[in-house]
C-alpha positions in Angstrom: 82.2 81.7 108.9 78.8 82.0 109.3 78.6 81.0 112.7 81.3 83.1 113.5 79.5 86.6 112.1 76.7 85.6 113.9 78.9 85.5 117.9 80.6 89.0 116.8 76.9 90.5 115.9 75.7 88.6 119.0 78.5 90.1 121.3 78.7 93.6 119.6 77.3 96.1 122.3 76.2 99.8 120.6 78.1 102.0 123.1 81.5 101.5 125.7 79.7 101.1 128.8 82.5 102.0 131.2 82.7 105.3 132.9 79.7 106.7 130.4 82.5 106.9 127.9 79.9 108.4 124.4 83.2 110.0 122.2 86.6 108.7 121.4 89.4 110.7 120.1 91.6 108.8 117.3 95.5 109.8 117.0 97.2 108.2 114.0 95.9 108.4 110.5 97.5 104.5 109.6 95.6 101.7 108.5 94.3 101.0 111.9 93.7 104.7 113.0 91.3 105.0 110.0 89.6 101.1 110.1 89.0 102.2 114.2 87.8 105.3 113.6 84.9 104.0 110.7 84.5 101.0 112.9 83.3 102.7 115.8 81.3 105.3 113.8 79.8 102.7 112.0 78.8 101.4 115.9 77.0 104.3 116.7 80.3 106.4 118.6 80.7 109.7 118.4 84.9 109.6 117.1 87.0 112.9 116.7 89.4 111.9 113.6 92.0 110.0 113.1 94.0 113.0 113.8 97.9 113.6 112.7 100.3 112.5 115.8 100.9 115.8 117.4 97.3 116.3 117.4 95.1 116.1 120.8 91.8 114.8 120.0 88.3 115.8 122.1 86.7 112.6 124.1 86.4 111.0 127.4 89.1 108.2 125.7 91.8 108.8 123.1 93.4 105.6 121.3 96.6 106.0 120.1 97.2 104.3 116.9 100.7 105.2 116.1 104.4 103.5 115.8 105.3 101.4 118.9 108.3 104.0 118.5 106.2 106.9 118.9 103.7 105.6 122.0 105.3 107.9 124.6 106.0 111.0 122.3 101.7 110.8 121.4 101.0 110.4 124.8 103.4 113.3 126.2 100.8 115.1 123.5 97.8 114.3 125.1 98.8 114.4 128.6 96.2 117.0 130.4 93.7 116.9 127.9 91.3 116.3 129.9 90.5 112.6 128.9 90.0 109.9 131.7 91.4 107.3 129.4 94.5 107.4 127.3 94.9 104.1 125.1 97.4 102.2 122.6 97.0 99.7 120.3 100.3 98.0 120.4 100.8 94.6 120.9 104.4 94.5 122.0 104.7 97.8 123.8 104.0 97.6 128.0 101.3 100.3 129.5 104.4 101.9 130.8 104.9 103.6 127.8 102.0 105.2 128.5 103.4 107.1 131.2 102.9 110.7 130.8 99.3 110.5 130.1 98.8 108.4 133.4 100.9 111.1 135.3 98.6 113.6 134.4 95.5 111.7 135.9 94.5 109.1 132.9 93.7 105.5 133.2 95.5 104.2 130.9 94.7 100.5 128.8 96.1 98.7 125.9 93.9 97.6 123.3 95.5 95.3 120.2 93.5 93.7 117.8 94.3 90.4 116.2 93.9 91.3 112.9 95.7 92.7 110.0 94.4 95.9 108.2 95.8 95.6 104.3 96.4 99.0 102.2 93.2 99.7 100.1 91.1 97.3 102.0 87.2 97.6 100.6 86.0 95.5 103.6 83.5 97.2 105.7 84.7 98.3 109.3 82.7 96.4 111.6 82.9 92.9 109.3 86.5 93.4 109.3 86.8 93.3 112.9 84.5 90.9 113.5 85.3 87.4 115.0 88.5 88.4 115.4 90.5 88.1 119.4 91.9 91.7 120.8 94.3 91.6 123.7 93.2 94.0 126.2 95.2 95.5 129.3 94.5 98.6 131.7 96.1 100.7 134.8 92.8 100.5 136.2 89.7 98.2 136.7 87.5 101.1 134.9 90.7 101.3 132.0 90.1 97.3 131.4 86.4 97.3 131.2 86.6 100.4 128.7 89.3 98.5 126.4 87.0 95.5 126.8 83.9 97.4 126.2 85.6 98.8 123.0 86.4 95.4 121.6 83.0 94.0 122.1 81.5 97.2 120.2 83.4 96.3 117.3 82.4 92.6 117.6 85.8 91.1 118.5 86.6 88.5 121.4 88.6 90.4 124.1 91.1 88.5 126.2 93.6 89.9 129.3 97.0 90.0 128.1 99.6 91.4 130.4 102.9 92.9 130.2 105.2 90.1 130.8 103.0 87.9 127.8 103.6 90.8 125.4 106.8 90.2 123.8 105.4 86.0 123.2 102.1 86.7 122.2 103.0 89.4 119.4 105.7 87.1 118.3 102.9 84.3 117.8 100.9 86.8 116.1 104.2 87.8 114.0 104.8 83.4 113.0 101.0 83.3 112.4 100.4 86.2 110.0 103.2 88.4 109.1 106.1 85.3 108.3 103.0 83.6 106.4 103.5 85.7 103.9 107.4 85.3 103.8 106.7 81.3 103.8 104.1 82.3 100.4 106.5 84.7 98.7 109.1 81.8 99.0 106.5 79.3 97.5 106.1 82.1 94.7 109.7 81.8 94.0 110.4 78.3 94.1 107.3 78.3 91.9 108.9 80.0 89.0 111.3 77.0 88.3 108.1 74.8 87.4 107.3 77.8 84.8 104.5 79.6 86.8 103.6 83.2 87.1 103.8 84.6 90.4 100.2 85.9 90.0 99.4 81.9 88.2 101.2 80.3 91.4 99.1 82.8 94.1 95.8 81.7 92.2 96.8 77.9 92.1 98.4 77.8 95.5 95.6 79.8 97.2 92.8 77.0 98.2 95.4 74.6 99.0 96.4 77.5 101.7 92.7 78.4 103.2 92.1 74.6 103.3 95.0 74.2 105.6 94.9 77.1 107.6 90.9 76.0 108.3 91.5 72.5 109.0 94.7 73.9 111.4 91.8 76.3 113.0 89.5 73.3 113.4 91.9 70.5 114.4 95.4 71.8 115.3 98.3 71.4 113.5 99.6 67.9 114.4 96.1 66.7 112.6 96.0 69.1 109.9 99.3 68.1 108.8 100.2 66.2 105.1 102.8 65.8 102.7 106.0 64.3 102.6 107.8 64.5 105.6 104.1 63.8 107.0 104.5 60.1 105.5 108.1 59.6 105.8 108.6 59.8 102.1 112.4 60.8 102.3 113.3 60.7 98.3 110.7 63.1 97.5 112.0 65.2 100.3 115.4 65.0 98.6 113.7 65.6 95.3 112.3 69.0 96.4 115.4 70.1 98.4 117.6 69.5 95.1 114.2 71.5 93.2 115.4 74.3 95.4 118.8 74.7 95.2 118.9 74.7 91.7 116.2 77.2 91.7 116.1 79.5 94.6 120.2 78.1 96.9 118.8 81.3 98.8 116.1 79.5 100.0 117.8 76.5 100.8 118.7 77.5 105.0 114.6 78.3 105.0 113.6 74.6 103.1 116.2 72.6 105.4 114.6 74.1 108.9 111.3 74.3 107.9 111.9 70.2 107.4 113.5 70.2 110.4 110.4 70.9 112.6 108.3 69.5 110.4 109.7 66.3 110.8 109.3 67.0 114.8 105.8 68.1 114.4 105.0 64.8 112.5 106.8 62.8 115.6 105.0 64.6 118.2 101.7 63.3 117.2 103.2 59.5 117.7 104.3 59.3 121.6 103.6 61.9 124.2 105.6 64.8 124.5 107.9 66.1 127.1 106.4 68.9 129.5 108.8 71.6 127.3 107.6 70.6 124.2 104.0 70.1 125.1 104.2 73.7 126.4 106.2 74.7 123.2 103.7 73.4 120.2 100.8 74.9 122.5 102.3 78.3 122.6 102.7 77.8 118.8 99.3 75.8 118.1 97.2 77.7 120.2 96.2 81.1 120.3 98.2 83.2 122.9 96.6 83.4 126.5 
């Protein structure tokens, strides 16, 4: 972790280099909108806001922090401004819905950090960023080197993602964080029939899940992988699957395919794979390109 502060500090520039850009504008007053905003204060940028959506912001770049929903609507608003760049930070949505900006004379870029931004979070801007991958796109060289510029200033790893990759690459980012937490809530549940406290079972459970996620980080998942359908042990299998049903039949679908490719992830690590499924668990085991 260290190591890894020390590459975002090392890689953090004090000012977006591209196009003299000294002042961004902020639309969207979400989680993100404000952890940007601070973030790049806190980097030594002048920001205006985060600003409601119908707002126009001053600056030679405005990012768009709203709804994927909403990108066109926010753009439409800032359209002949008078900023060179107009920016979102969607992951899923293409530049295109950046449209009316760009047909009003802005380069326009995507800018999606690979990170999530919690309610209440006490972390400060800049270490909360840091270390952490942001796709970047643009409409124009300049547009690319500013979303890349932006990244760097708040000490994350910037990497080309283009429209086609979108719709894989946020659904990675989807498997790898957002249905993490579905997986844990379900382990809450199922928890409850062995008489824990949710709250007991998230403070029990918890190193068992950074120890796996860190040794998935360092050595993949076929590696990183344990347990019983790991080692073949089919009765305890059975053992938990009935544990389930009695406890949580809801769950049951969820138990039965998570065995499923678990029991392929185990037998990919015994005999090379088929192109498809080499390609497949890399998508999955790797981050997105």
């Amino acid at each position: 972790m260290r190591e890894l502060e020390r590459n975002a500090a090392h890689n953090r520039s004090r000012m977006p280099a591209a196009a003299g850009t000294r002042r961004i504008g902020i639309v969207g007053r979400g989680r993100l909108g404000h952890a940007l905003a601070a973030g790049l204060r806190e980097a030594g940028l002048e920001v205006d806001g985060p600003l409601g959506r119908a707002e126009a912001p001053t600056g030679e770049a405005i990012v768009l922090c709203v709804p994927d929903r909403e990108i066109a609507l926010a753009a439409r608003a800032v359209a002949g401004g008078g900023a060179a760049y107009v920016g979102h930070t969607s992951g899923a949505t293409p530049l295109s819905a950046l449209e009316p900006a760009r047909a009003a004379g802005a380069s326009v870029f995507g800018l999606h950090p690979l990170q999530t931004f919690a309610a209440e979070d006490r972390t400060p801007p800049l270490e909360h960023f840091a270390g952490a991958g942001c796709a970047v796109a643009g409409s124009t060289p300049d547009a690319v080197r500013l979303a890349t510029d932006i990244a760097r200033t708040l000490g994350m790893e910037p990497f080309a993602l283009d429209d086609e990759g979108r719709a894989a690459y946020h659904a990675a980012a989807s498997i790898a964080s957002n249905f993490l937490l579905t997986l844990q809530a379900a382990a809450e549940s199922v928890a409850a029939a062995a008489g824990l406290e949710a709250a007991d079972a998230r403070r029990l459970l918890a190193p068992l899940v950074r120890t796996t996620v860190e040794t998935w980080c360092e050595r993949g998942p076929v590696a990183a992988l344990t347990g019983p359908v790991a080692r073949g042990d089919e009765a305890t299998v059975a053992a938990q699957r009935e544990a389930v049903e009695r406890s949580e039949p809801d769950l049951l679908p969820l138990f039965d395919a998570l065995v499923e490719r678990t029991r392929a992830l185990a037998a990919s690590g015994e005999r090379p794979l088929a192109g498809s499924q080499a390609r497949s668990l890399a998508r999955v085991g790797g981050a997105p390109a």
